[in-house]
C-alpha positions as CSV (number, residue, x, y, z in Angstrom):
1,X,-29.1,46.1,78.4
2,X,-28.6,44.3,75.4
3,X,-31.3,43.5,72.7
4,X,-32.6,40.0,71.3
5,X,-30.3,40.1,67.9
6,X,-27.4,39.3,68.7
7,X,-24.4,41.0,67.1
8,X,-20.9,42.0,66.7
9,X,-17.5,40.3,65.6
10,X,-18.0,36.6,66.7
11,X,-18.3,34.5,64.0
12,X,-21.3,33.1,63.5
13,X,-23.2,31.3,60.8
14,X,-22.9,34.0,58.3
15,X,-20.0,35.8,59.9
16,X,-22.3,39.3,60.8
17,X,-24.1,37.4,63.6
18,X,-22.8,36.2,67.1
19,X,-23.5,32.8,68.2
20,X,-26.2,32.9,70.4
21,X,-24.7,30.8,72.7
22,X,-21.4,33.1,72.8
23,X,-24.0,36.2,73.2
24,X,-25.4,34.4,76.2
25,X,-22.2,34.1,77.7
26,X,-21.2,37.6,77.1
27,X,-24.0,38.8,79.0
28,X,-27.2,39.2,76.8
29,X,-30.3,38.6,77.4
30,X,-33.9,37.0,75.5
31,X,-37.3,38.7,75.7
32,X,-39.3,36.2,74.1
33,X,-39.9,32.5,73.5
34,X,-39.1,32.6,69.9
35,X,-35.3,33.3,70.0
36,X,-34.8,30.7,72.9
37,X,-33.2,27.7,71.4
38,X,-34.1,24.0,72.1
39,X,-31.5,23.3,75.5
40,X,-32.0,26.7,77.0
41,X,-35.7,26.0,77.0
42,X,-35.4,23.2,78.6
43,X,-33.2,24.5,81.0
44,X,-35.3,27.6,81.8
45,X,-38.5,25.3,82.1
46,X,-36.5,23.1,84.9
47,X,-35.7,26.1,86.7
48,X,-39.0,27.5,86.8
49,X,-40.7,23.9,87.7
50,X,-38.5,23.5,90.5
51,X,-39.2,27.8,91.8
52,X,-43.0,27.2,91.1
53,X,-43.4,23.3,92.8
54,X,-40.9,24.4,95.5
55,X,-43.2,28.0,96.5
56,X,-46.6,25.5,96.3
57,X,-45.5,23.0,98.2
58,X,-44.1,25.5,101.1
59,X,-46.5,27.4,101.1
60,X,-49.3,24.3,101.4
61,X,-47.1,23.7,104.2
62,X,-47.2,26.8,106.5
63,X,-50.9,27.1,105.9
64,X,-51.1,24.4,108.2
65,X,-49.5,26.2,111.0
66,X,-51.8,28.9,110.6
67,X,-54.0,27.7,113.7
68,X,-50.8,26.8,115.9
69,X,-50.1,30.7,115.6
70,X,-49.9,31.5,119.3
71,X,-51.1,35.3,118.4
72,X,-52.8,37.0,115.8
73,X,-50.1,39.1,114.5
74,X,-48.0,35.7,114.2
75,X,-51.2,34.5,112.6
76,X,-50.6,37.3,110.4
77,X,-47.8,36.8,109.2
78,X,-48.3,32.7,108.3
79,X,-51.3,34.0,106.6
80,X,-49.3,36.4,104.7
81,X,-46.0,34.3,103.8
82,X,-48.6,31.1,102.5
83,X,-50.3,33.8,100.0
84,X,-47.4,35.2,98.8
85,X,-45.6,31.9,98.2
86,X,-49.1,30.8,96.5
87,X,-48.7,34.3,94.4
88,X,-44.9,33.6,93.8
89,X,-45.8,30.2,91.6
90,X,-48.9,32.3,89.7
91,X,-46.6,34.8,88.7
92,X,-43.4,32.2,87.2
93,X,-46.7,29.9,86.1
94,X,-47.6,32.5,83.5
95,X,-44.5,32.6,82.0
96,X,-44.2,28.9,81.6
97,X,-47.7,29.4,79.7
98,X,-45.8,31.0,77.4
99,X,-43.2,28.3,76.7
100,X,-46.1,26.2,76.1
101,X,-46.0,24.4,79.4
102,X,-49.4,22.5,81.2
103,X,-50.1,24.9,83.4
104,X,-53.4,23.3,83.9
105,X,-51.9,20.7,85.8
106,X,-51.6,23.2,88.7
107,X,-54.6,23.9,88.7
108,X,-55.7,20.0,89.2
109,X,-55.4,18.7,92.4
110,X,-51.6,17.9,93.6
111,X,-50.6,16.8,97.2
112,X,-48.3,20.2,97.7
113,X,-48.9,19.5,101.0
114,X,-47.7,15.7,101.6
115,X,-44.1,15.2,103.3
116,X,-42.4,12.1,104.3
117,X,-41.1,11.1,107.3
118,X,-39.3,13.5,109.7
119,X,-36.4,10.8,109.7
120,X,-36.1,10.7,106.0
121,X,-32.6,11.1,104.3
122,X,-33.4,13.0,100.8
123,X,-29.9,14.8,100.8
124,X,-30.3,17.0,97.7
125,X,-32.6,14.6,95.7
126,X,-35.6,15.5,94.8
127,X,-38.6,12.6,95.4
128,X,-42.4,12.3,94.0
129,X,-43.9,13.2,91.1
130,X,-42.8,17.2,91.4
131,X,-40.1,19.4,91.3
132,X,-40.0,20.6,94.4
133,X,-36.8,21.1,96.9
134,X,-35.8,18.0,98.6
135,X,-36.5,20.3,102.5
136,X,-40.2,20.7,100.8
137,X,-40.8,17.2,101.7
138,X,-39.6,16.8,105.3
139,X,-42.8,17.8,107.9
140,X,-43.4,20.9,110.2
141,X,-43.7,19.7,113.8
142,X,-45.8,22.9,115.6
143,X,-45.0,26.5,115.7
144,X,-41.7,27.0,116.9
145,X,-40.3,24.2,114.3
146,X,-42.2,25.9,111.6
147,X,-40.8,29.1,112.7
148,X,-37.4,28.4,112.8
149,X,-37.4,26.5,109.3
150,X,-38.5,29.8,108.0
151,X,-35.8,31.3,109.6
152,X,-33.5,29.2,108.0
153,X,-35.4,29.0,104.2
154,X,-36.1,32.5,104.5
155,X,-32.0,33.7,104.3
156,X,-31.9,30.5,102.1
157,X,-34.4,32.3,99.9
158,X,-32.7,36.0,99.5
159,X,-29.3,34.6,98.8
160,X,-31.9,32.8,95.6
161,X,-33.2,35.6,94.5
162,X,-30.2,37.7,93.7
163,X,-28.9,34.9,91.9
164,X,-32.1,34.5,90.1
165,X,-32.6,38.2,89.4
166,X,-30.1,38.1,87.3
167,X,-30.7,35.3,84.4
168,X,-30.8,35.9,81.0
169,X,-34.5,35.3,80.6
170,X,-35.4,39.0,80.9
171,X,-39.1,38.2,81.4
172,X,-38.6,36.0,84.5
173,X,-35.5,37.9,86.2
174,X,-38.1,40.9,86.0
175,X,-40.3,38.3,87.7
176,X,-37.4,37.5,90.2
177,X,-36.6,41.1,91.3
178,X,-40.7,42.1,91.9
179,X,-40.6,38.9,94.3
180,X,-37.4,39.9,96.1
181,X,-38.4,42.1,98.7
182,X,-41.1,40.0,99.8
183,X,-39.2,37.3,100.2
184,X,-36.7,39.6,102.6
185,X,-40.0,40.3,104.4
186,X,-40.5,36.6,104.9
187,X,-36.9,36.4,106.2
188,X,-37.8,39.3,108.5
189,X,-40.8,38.1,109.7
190,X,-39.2,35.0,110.7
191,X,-36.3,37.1,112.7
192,X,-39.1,38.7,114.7
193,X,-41.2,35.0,115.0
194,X,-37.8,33.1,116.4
195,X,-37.0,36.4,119.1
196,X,-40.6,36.9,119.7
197,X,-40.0,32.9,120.9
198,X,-37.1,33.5,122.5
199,X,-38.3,36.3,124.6
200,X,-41.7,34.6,125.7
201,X,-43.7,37.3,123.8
202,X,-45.0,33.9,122.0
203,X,-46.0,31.4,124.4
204,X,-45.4,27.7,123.4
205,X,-41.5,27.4,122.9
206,X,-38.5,27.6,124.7
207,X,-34.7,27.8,123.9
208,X,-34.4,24.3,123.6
209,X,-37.0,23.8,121.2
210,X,-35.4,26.5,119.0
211,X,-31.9,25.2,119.3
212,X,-33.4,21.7,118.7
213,X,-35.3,22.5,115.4
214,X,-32.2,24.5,114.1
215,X,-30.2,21.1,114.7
216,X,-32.8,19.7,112.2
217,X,-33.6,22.3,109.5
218,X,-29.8,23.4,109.3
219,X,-28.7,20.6,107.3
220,X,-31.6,20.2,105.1
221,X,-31.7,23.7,104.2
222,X,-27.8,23.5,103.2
223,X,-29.1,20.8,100.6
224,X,-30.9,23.1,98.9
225,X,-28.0,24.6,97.4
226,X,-27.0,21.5,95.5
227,X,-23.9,20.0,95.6
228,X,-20.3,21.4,96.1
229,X,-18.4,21.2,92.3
230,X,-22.0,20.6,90.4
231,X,-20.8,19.9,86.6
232,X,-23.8,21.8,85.8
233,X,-23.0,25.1,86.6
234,X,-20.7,25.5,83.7
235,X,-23.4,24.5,81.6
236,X,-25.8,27.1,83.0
237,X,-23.1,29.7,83.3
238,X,-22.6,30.0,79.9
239,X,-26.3,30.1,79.1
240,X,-26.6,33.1,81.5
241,X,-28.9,30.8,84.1
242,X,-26.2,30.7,86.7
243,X,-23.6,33.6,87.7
244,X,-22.4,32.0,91.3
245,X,-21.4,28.4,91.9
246,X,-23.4,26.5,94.6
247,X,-20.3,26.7,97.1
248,X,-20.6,30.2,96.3
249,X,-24.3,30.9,97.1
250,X,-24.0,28.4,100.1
251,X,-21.0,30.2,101.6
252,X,-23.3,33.8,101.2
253,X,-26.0,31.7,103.0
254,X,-23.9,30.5,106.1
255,X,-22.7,34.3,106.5
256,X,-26.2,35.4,106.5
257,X,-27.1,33.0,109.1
258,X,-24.5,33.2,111.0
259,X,-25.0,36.9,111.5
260,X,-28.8,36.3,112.0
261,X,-28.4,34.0,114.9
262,X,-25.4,36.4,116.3
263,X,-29.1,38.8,116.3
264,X,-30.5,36.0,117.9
265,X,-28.1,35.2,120.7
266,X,-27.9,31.3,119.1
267,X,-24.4,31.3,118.4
């Protein structure tokens, strides 16, 4: 792993030191706010504002479907996946504290939990006054159509992580890889939630509810990916934020998914 001082034969200001932006690119890495310049800040505090408002917001979302759980082991697991998503945003909150962010307003009362209407047409935009995912604003109708979102989000979410596991912040990629695994349990529980549905082990869905919500969450989910030939990957790229293009990370998703509901018997 490289170290924080970067060094070698680049020329640099006084010829013995790399540019820090052509150490970046070359695969190094930063351990600490104070050798982050000014626009990778900024661009790491985006990032991290749109993981934290996007975890808060979903999970103030599934905790409502708690009581549609049809079982308590699917009760369970909604419990689980909304404190974990909670935890998620604690743990990339702390390190924004240390960029100097308001964590505090967090804390404060937000509306993670309000949505628009089912019918709305967001595309990749974000609306509102936070950072969340465009998908985090569109409602959960019942069980079944929360399941199946999570189905959806849930792959959406590993193909994430091993991007994000990998930026040059060392501090929050460590972050990243400790909150990997549980988000491939979250994909896994919602595996077992959509067959459990499927097979009438959980009462209150059928085929055609599952098939119906899929129709709906499919394209929202694809959103979050961002858009195909995004003029800012090149910019992250070389600041060691971004490794795969959105195309890139969207194809991984539709192969993931595609194998999932093969599983599933929705093909």
């Amino acid at each position: 792993m490289h170290d924080d001082t970067p060094t070698g034969d680049a020329a640099g200001h006084d010829g013995d030191h790399m540019d820090i932006a052509d150490y970046l690119a070359k695969g190094g890495v930063l351990t600490s706010p104070a050798n982050v310049p000014p626009r990778y800040r900024g661009e790491l505090l985006r990032l991290m504002a749109s993981f934290v408002d996007s975890q808060l917001a979903g999970s103030a979302g599934f905790a409502d479907t708690i009581n549609d759980a049809p079982g308590i082991v699917a009760r369970i697991s909604a419990a689980r996946i909304t404190l974990e998503k909670a935890d998620h945003a604690g743990r990339v909150l702390e390190i924004m504290g240390e960029f100097g962010a308001d964590t505090d307003r967090y804390a404060r009362h937000h509306p993670w939990a309000a949505r628009l209407s089912r019918d709305a047409d967001l595309g990749a935009a974000r609306a509102g006054a936070d950072m969340r995912l465009s998908v985090f604003h569109y409602p959960l109708q019942g069980w079944v159509d929360a399941v199946v979102m999570n189905l959806l989000m849930g792959q959406a979410s590993v193909v994430q992580m091993s991007e994000l596991s990998r930026l040059s912040y060392a501090p929050l990629a460590e972050v990243f890889r400790s909150i990997a695994p549980r988000e491939s349990r979250h994909a896994e529980l919602a595996v077992a939630g959509v067959r459990a549905i499927l097979t009438g082990e959980s009462g209150g869905g059928t085929l055609a509810d599952v098939r119906e919500s899929l129709e709906y969450w499919q394209p929202r989910v694809a959103m979050t990916f961002g858009k195909s030939g995004s003029d800012r990957f090149d910019r992250l790229a070389r600041l060691g934020l971004r490794h795969r293009t959105n195309d890139e990370l969207a194809q991984d998703w539709r192969d993931r998914m595609t194998a999932v509901l093969a599983g599933l018997n929705l093909t």
